[in-house]
C-alpha positions as CSV (number, residue, x, y, z in Angstrom):
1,X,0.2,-40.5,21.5
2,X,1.5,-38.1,19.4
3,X,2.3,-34.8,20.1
4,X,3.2,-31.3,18.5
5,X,5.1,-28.3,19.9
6,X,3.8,-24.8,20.1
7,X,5.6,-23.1,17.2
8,X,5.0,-26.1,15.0
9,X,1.3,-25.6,15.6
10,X,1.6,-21.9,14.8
11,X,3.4,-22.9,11.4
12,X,0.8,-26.2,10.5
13,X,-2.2,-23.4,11.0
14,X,-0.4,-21.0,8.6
15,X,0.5,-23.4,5.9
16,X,-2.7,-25.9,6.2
17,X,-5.4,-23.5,7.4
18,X,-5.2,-20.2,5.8
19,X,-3.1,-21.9,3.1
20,X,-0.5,-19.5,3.2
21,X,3.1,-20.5,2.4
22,X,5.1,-16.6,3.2
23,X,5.7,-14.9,6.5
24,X,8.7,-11.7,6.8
25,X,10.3,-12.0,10.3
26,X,13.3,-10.8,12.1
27,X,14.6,-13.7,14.4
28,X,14.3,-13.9,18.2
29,X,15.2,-15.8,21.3
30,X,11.3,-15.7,22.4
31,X,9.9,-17.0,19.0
32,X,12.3,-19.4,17.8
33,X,10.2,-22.3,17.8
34,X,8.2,-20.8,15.6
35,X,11.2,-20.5,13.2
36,X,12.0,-24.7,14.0
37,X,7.9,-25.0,12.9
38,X,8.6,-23.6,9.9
39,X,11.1,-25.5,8.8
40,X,8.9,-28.6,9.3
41,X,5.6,-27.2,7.8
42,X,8.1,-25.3,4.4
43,X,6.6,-22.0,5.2
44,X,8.9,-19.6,3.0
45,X,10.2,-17.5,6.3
46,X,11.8,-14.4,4.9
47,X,14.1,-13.2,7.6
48,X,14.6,-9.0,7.3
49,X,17.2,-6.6,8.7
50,X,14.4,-4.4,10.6
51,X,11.1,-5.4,11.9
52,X,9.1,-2.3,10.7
53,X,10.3,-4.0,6.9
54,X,8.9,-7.3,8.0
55,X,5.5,-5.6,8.5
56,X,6.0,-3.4,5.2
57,X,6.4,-6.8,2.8
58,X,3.7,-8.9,4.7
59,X,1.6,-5.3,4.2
60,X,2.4,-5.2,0.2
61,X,2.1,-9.4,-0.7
62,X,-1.3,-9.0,0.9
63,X,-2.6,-6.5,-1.3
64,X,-1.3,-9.1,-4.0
65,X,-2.5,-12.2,-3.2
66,X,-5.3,-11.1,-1.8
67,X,-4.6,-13.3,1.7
68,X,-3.8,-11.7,4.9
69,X,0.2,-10.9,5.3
70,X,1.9,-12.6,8.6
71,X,4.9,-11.1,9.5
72,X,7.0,-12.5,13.2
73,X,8.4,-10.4,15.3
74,X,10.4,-11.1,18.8
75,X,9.4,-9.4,21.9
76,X,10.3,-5.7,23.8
77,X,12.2,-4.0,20.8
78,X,11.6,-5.9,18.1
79,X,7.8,-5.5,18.8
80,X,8.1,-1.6,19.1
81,X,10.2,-1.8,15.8
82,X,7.2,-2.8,14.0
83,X,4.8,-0.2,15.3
84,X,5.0,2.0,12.3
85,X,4.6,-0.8,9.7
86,X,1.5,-1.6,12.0
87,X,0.8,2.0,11.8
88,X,0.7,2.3,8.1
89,X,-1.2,-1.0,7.8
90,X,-3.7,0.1,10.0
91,X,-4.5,3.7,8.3
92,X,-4.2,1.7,4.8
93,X,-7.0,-0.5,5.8
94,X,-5.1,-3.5,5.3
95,X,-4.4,-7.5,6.9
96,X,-2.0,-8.3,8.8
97,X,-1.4,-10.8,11.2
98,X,1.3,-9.8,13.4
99,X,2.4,-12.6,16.2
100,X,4.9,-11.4,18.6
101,X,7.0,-13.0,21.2
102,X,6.8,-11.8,24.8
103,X,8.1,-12.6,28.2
104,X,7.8,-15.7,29.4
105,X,4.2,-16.4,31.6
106,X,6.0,-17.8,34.9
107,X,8.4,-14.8,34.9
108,X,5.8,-11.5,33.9
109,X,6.3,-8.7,36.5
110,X,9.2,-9.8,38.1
111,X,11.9,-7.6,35.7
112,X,12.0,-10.8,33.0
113,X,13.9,-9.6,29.8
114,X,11.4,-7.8,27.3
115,X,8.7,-7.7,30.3
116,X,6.3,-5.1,28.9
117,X,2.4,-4.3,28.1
118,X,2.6,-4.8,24.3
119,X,-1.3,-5.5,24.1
120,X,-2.1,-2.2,25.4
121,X,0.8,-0.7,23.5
122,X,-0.5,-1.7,19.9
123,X,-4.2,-1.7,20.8
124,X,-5.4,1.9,19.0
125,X,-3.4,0.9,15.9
126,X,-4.6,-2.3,15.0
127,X,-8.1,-4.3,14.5
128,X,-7.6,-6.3,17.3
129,X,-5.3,-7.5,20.0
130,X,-5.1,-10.4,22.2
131,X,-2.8,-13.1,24.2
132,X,-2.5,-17.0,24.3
133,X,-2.0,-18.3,27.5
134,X,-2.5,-22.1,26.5
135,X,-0.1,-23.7,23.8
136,X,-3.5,-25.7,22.6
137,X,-6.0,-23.0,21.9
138,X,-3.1,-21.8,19.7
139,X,-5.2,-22.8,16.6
140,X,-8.6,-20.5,18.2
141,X,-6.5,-17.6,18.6
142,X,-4.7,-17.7,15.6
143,X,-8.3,-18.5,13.3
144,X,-9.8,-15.2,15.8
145,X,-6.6,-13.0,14.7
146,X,-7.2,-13.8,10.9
147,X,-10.8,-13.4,11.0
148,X,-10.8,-9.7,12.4
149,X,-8.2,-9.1,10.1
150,X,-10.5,-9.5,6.8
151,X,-14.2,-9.1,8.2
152,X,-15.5,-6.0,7.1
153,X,-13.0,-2.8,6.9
154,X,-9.4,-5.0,7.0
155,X,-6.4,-4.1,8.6
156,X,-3.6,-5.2,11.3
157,X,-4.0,-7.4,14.1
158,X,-1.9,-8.4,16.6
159,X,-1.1,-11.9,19.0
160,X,1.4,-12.8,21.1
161,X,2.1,-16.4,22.3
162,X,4.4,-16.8,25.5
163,X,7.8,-18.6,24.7
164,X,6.5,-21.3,27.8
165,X,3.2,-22.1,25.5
166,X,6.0,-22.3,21.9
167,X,8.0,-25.2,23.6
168,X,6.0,-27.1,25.3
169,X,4.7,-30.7,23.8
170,X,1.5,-30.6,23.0
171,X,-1.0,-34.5,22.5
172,X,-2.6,-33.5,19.1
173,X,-5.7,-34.9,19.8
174,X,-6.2,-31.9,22.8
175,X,-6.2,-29.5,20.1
176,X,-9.1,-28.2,18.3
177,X,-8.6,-27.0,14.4
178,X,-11.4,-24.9,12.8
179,X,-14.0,-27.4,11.5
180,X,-13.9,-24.8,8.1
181,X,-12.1,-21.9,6.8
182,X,-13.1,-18.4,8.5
183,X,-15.9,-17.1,6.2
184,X,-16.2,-13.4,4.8
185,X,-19.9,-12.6,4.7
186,X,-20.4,-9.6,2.8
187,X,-22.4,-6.6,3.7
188,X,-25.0,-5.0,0.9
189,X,-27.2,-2.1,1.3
190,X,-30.9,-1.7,2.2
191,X,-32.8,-2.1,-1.2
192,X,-34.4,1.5,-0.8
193,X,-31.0,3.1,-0.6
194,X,-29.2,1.3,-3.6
195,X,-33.2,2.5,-6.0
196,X,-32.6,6.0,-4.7
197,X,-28.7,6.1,-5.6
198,X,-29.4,4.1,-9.4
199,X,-32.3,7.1,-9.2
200,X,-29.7,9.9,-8.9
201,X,-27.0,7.9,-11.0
202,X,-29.7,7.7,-13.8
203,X,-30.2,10.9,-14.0
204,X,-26.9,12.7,-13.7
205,X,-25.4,14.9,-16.7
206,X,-21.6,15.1,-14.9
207,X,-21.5,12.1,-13.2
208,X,-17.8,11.0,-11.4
209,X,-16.8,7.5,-9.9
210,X,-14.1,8.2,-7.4
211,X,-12.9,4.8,-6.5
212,X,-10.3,3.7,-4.0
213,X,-8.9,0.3,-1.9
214,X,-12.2,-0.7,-0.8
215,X,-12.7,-2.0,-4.4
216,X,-9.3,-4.0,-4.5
217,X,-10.2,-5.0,-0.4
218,X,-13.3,-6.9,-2.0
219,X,-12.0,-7.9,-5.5
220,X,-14.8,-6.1,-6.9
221,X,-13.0,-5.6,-10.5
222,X,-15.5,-6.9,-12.8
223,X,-18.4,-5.5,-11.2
224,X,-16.7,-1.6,-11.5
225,X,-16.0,-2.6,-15.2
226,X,-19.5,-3.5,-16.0
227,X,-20.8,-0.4,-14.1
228,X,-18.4,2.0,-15.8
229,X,-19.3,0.0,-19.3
230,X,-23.1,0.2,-18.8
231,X,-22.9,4.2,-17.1
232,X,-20.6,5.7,-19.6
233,X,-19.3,7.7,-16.3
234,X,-15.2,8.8,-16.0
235,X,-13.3,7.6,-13.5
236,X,-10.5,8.1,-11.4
237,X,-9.2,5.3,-9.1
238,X,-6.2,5.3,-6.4
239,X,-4.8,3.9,-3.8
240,X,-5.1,0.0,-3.8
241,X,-8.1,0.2,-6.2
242,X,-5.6,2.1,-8.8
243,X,-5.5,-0.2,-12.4
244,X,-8.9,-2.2,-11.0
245,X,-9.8,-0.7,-14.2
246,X,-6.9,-0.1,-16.3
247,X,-5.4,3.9,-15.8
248,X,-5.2,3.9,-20.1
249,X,-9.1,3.3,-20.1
250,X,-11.1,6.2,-22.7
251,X,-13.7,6.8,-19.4
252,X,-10.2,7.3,-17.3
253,X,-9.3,10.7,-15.8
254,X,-5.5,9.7,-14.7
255,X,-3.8,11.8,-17.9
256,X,-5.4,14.7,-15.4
257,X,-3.5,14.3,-13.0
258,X,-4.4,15.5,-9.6
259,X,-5.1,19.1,-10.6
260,X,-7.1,17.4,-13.2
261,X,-8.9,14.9,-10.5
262,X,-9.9,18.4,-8.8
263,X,-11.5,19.8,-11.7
264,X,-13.3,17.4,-12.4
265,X,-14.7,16.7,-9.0
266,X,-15.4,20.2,-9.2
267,X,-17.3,20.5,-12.2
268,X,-19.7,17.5,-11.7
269,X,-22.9,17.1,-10.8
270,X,-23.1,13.6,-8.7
271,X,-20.2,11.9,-7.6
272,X,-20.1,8.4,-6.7
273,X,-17.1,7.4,-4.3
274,X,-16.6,3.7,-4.0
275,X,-14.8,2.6,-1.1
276,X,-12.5,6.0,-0.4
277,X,-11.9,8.1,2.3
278,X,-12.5,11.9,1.8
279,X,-9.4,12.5,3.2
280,X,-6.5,15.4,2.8
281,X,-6.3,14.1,-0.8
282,X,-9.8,15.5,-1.6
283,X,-10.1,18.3,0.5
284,X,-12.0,16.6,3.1
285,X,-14.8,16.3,0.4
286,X,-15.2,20.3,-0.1
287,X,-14.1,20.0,-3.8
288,X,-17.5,18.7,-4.3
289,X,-19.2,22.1,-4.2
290,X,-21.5,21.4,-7.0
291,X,-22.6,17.9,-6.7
292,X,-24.4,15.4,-5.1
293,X,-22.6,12.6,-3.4
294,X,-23.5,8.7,-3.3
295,X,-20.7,7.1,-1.0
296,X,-20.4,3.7,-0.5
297,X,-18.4,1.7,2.0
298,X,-17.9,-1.3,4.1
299,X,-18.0,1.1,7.1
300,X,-20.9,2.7,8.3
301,X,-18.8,5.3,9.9
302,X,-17.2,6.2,6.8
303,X,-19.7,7.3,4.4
304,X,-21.0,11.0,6.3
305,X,-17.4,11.5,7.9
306,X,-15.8,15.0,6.3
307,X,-18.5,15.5,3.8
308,X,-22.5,13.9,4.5
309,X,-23.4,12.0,1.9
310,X,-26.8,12.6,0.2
311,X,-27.1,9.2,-0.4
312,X,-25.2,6.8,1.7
313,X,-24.5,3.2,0.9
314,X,-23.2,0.9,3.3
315,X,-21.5,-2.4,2.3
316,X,-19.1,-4.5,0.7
317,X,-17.8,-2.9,-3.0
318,X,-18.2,-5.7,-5.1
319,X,-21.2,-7.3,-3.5
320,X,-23.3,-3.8,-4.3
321,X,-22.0,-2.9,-7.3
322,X,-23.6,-5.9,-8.9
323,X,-27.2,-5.1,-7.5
324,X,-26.6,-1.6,-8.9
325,X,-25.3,-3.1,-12.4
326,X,-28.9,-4.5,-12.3
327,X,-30.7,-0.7,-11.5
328,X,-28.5,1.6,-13.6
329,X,-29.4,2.2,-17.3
330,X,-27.1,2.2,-20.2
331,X,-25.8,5.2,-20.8
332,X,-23.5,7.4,-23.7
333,X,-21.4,10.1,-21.4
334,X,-18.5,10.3,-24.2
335,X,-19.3,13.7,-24.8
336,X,-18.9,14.4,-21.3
337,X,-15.8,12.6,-20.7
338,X,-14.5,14.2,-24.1
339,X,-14.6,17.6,-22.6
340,X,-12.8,17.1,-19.0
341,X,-10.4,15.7,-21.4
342,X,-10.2,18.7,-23.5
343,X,-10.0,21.2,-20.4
344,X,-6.5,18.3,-18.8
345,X,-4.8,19.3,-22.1
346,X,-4.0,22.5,-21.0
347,X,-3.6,21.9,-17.8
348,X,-1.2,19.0,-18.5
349,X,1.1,20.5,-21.1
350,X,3.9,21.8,-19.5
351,X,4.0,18.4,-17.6
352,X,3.8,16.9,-21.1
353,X,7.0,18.7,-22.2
354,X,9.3,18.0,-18.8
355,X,8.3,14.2,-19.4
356,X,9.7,14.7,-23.2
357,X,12.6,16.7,-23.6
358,X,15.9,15.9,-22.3
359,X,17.1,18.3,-19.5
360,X,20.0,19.2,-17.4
361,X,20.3,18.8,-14.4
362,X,17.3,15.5,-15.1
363,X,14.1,16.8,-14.4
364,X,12.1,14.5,-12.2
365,X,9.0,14.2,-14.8
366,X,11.6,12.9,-17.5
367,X,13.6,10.5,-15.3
368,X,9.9,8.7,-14.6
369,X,9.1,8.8,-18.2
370,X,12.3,7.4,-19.2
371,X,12.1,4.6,-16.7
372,X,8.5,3.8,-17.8
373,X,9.8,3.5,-21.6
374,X,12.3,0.9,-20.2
375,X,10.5,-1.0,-17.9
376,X,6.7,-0.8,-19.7
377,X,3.3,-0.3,-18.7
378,X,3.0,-4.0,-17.6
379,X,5.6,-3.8,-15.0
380,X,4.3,-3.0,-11.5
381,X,5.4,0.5,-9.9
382,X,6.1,0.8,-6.1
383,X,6.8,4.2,-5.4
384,X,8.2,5.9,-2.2
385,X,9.4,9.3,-1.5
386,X,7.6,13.2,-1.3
387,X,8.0,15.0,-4.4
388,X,9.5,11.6,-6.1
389,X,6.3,10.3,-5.2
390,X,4.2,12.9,-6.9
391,X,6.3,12.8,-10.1
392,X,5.8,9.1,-11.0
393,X,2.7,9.1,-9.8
394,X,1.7,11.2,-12.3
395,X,3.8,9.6,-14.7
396,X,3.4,5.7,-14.7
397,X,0.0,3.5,-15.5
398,X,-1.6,1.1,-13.9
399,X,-2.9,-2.1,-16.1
400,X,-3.9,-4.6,-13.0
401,X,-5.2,-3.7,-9.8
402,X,-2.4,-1.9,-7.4
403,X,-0.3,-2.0,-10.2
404,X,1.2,1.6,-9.2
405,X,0.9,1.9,-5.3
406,X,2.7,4.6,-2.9
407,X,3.4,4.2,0.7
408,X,0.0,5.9,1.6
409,X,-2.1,8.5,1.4
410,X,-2.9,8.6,5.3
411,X,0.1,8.0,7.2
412,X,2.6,9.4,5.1
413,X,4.9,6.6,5.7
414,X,8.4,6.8,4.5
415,X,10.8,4.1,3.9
416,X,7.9,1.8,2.8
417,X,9.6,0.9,-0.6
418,X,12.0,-1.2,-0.2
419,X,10.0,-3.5,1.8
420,X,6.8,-3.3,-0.3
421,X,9.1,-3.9,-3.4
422,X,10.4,-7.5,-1.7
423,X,6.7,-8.2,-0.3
424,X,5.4,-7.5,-4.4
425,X,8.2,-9.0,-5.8
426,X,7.3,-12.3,-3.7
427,X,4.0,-12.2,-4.1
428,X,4.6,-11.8,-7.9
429,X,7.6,-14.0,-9.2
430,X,6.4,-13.5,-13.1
431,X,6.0,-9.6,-13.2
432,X,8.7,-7.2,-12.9
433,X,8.3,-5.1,-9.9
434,X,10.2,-1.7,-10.2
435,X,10.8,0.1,-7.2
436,X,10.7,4.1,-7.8
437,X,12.1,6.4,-4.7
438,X,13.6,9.4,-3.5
439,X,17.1,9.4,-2.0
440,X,16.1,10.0,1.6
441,X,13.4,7.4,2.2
442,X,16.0,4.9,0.6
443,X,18.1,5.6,3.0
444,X,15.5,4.9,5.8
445,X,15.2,0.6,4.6
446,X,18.2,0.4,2.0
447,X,20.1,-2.4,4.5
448,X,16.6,-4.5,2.8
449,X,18.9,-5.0,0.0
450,X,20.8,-7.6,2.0
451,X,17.7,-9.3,2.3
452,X,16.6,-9.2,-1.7
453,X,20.1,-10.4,-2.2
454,X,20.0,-13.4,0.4
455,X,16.8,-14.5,-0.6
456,X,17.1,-14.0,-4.5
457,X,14.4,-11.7,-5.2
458,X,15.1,-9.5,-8.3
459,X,13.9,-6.0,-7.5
460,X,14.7,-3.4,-9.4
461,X,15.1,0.2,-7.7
462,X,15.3,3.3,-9.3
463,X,16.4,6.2,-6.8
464,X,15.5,10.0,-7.8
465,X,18.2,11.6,-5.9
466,X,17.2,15.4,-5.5
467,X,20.0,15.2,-2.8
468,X,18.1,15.7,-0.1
469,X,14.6,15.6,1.9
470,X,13.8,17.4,-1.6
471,X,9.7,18.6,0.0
472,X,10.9,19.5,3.1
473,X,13.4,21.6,1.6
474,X,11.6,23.3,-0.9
475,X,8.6,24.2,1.7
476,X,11.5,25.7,4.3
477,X,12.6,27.8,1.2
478,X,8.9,28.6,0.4
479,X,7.5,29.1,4.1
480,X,11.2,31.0,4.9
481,X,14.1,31.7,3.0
482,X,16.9,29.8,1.0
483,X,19.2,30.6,3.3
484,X,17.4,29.2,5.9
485,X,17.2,25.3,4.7
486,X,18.7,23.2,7.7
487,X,18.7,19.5,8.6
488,X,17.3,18.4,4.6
489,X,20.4,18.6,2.4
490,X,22.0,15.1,2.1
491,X,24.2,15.3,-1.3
492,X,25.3,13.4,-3.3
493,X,25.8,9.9,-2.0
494,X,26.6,6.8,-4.2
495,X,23.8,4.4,-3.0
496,X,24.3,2.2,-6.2
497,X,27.4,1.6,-4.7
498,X,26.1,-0.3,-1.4
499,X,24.1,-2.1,-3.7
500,X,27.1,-3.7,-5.3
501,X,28.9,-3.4,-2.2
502,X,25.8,-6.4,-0.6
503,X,26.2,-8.2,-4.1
504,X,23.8,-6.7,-6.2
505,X,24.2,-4.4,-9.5
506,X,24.2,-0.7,-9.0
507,X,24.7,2.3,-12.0
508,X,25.1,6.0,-11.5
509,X,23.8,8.2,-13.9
510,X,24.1,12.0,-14.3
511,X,22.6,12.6,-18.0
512,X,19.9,11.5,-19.8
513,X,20.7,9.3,-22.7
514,X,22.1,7.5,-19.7
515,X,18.8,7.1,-18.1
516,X,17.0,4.4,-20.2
517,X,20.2,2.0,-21.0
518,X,21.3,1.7,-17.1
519,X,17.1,0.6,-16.2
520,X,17.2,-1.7,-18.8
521,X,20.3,-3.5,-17.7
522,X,19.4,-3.4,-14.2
523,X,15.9,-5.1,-15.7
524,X,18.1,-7.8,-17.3
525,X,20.7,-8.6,-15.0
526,X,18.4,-10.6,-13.3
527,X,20.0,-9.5,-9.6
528,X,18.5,-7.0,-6.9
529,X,19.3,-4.0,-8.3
530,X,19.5,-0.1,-8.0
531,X,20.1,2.7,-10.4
532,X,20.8,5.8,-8.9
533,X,19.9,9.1,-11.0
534,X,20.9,12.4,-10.3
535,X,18.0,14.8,-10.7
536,X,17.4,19.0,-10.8
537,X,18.0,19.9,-6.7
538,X,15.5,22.7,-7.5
539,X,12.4,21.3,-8.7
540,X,9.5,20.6,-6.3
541,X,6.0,19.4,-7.4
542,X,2.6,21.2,-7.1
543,X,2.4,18.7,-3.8
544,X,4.6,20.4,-2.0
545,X,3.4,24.0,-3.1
546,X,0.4,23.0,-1.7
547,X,1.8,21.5,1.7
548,X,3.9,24.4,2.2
549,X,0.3,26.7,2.0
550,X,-1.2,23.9,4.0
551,X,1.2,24.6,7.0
552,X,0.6,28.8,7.4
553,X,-1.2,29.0,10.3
């Protein structure tokens, strides 16, 4: 009779159920067989240096493939390593399957290595949480983990499996596979509620379509192109959903900016948000003084939290955008779009200027512009970093969905760049992924290097090096004094050189006809790669003007 071992069944359901052929891991006495099971079942097992990184590229090549990440961790600190990947998945609203190792079954509570309660530990930051006790109900638990992680809102789960229940032989015919794939059954509103909001989006003058990750969560794409075709209406997408509809599209707001994005929200008179949160971003919804509000989202929670909707639409992005493609009416808003254009001029020109004209010491605005110029609109931008962040935010477009994506609006999360450039890379093998960071959050993942180089994966990193925790610095010198900036300066430090140092190619560069060449040779060299530019210690971004008002109590 024959029979299978518990971490090759783990592997066979990854590969030949969910059809996934990538998992990130750090290795580990407890989940080793799962490692020998992937060997036999050629699941690509990218091994990292920390296992918050594995998290972080499982989190980022599941917002492009579209399939839940797995990422493998090994029990006690290697599971509490990953707790602020989980974290940031969990906030971000998206799947991951995390399976952990633990301490053996026969020896819990007795003082066995790594004996702890991770369930309980990881429980408010993920979907769900759970245990297998039986090496052959492995298949159940796993097809239950990945099945919370896409129904309805997505996000993290967690399961651990016992090292006893990895090793032991198991007769295949005791185990039972799913008979079919888990199904995601979309959610659409009642019929009354999607004629009221086509009502209301009828007969708006300033309409706005605020859009966020729900739309890339449910590939709704074409169905937000069609609406925005057949409305007229501007736009403005972020998050995930950023580039669902290219950022370089005549209805889109993104030359605005985010001073822009609050104008406009301002200044209109219904605002349709499509699955996104009204979060710190938006002023917990108060920017929408004047308007009326249609929300739509795949949680019911969601769509009165911060700011009531007047109209509230609960259900899956793409599945109700095409009954409301059906109910909306053809509309011409050019002229209305042409004048929130004409108002982001002037409130865009000095940003214009920094992005043009050469400066020294770089300013940060140029450095993005000049990478953009090398690297091209078609590339995909991961970005990491505080005022960095802000800068080439601003700064790069997005012509596919997530094609420029930060760490999060939510969590804050840095160091995610590194890892979400390996994850994208991966997921991605014929785009160029450029990585685009501030110095300090390099610092927090920059041994991931060692794991581009080892595994070949040809991410490009760009560092804006402010030479130091450049937002915290600037709001101690705007919320106290210059002289009393402590624990934020770093200096200059030559990170290109630990690039080379692990095998990969690394430039410095100080001016700015040096900018452009060293980004494209770093694009061609065909290696992991990091340029490291040296940009004005004294520029902050409106971002952090606004934080440091945020935090006066």
């Amino acid at each position: 009779m024959p029979e299978i071992y518990g971490g090759q069944i783990v592997a066979k359901y990854i590969k030949e159920v969910e059809g996934i052929d990538t998992i990130y891991s750090l290795s580990g006495g407890h989940i080793a067989p799962i490692f020998d099971g992937c060997l036999d079942y050629d699941v690509r097992n990218i091994d990292v240096r920390h296992e918050q990184a594995a998290v972080m590229a499982a989190h980022a090549w599941s917002i492009y493939t579209g399939k839940p990440g797995v990422c493998l961790v090994t029990a006690g600190p290697g599971f509490t390593n990953s707790l602020t990947g989980v974290a940031n998945a969990f906030l971000e609203n998206v799947p991951v399957v995390v399976l952990s190792g633990m301490a053996p079954i026969r020896d819990l509570d007795r003082g066995a290595l790594q004996d702890m309660n991770q369930v309980d530990m990881i429980r408010p930051v993920v979907k769900w949480a759970g245990r297998c006790y039986e090496a052959a109900r492995i298949p159940e638990y796993l097809e239950m983990a990945f099945r919370y992680a896409v129904s309805g809102r997505p996000g993290p789960v967690f399961l651990e499996i016992p090292p006893d229940e990895l090793y032991i032989p198991v007769p295949e015919e005791d185990l039972r596979w799913p008979e079919k794939p888990w199904t995601k059954y979309p959610v659409v509103p009642e019929r009354n509620d999607l004629d009221r909001a086509a009502e209301l989006l009828n007969a708006a003058e300033k309409p706005l379509l605020l859009g966020g990750s729900g739309i890339a969560a449910s590939g709704a794409e074409s169905e937000l192109a069609e609406f925005l075709e057949k409305t007229g209406m501007p736009f403005i997408l972020m998050d995930n959903g950023r580039g669902a509809v290219p950022d370089e599209h005549p209805q889109s707001l993104w030359d605005g900016g985010l001073m822009g994005l609050l104008a406009a929200a301002s200044m209109a008179d219904v605002v349709f948000t499509v699955g996104i949160r009204l979060n710190w971003v938006l002023n917990f919804g108060d920017v929408f003084v004047n308007s009326k509000v249609v929300r739509l989202d795949i949680d019911p929670a969601e769509v009165d939290r911060n700011r009531p909707a007047d109209i509230g639409l609960v259900g899956d992005a793409r599945a109700t955008l095409a009954l409301l493609n059906e109910a909306v009416e053809k509309k011409d808003r050019s002229e209305w779009v042409g004048s929130l254009k004409a108002i982001f001029t002037g409130l865009t020109e000095a940003d214009k200027q920094q992005r043009e004209n050469p400066s020294e010491p770089i300013h940060p605005f140029r450095l993005m512009n000049q990478v953009r110029q090398a690297a091209g609109d078609e590339a995909v931008y991961i970005l990491d970093g505080g005022d960095a962040l802000y800068f080439s935010l601003m700064t790069f477009r997005a012509t596919r969905t997530a094609g420029v994506i930060g760490s999060g609006t939510l969590f804050g999360c840095l160091g995610t760049g590194v890892p979400f450039g390996l994850g994208a890379q991966v997921a991605l093998p014929d785009k160029q992924v450029v990585l685009v960071t501030g110095d300090g959050s390099f610092g927090l993942n920059a041994m991931e290097f060692e794991t581009a180089i080892r595994h070949d994966i040809p991410l490009v990193c760009v560092i804006c090096n402010d030479q130091g925790w450049g937002m915290v610095k600037h709001h101690q010198e705007l919320c106290y004094a210059d002289d009393r900036v402590c624990g934020t300066e770093l200096g200059v430090i030559h990170y290109e050189k630990i690039v080379e140092a692990l095998g990969g190619y690394g430039e410095f560069v100080e001016k700015d006809e040096d900018i452009a060449p060293a980004v494209k040779r770093a694009l061609e060299c065909g290696r992991p790669a990091c340029v490291n530019v040296i940009t004005d210690p004294t520029v902050f971004s409106p971002a952090t003007a606004m934080f440091a008002e945020g935090f006066k109590f």
